[in-house]
C-alpha positions as CSV (number, residue, x, y, z in Angstrom):
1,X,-17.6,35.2,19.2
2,X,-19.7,33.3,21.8
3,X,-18.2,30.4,24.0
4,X,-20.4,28.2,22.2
5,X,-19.2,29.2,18.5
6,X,-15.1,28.5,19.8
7,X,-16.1,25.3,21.5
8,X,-18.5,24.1,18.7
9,X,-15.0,25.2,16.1
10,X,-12.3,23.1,18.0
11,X,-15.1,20.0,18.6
12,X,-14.8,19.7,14.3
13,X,-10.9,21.0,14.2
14,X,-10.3,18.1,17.0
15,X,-12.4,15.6,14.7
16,X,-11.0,16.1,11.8
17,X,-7.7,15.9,13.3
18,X,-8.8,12.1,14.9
19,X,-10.2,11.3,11.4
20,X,-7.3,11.7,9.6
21,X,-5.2,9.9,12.2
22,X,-7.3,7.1,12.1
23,X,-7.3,6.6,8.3
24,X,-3.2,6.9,8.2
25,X,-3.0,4.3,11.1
26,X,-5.3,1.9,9.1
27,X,-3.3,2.8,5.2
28,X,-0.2,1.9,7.2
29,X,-1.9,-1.1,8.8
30,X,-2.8,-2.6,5.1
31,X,0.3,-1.4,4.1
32,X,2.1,-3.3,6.5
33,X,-0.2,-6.7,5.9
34,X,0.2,-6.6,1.6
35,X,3.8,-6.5,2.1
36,X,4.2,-9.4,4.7
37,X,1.7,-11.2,2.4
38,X,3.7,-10.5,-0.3
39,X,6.7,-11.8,1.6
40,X,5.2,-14.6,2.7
41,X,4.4,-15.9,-1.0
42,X,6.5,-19.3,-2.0
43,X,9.2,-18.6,-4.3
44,X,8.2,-18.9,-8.5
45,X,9.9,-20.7,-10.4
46,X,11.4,-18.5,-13.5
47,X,10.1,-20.3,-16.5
48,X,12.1,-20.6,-19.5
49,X,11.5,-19.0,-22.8
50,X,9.9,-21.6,-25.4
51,X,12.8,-21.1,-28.3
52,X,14.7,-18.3,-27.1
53,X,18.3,-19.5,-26.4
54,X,17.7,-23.1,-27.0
55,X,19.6,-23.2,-30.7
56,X,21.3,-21.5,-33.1
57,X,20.6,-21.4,-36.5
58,X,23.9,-19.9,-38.2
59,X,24.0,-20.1,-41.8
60,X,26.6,-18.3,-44.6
């Protein structure tokens, strides 16, 4: 194997290896920004049910 050939082989290995890096730093980056978003959301008000648990109908 030429110089060329090893040199050309760790270029794409060292690449890749930067690629991938770069694309966990950014997931974790929009994974960091949704969740402070989502943190950051006003609390909802729980809305009651329409009929559930507002009377009983008990007949014998």
């Amino acid at each position: 194997m030429d110089m060329n050939s090893i040199m050309a082989s760790q270029l794409r290995s060292l690449q890749s290896t930067i690629q991938l890096s770069i694309l966990n730093k950014s997931l974790s980056m929009g994974a960091a920004v949704a969740t402070d978003m989502l943190k950051s959301l006003p609390d909802q008000p729980v809305a009651a049910h329409p009929h559930k648990g507002t009377a009983i109908d008990v007949q014998a």
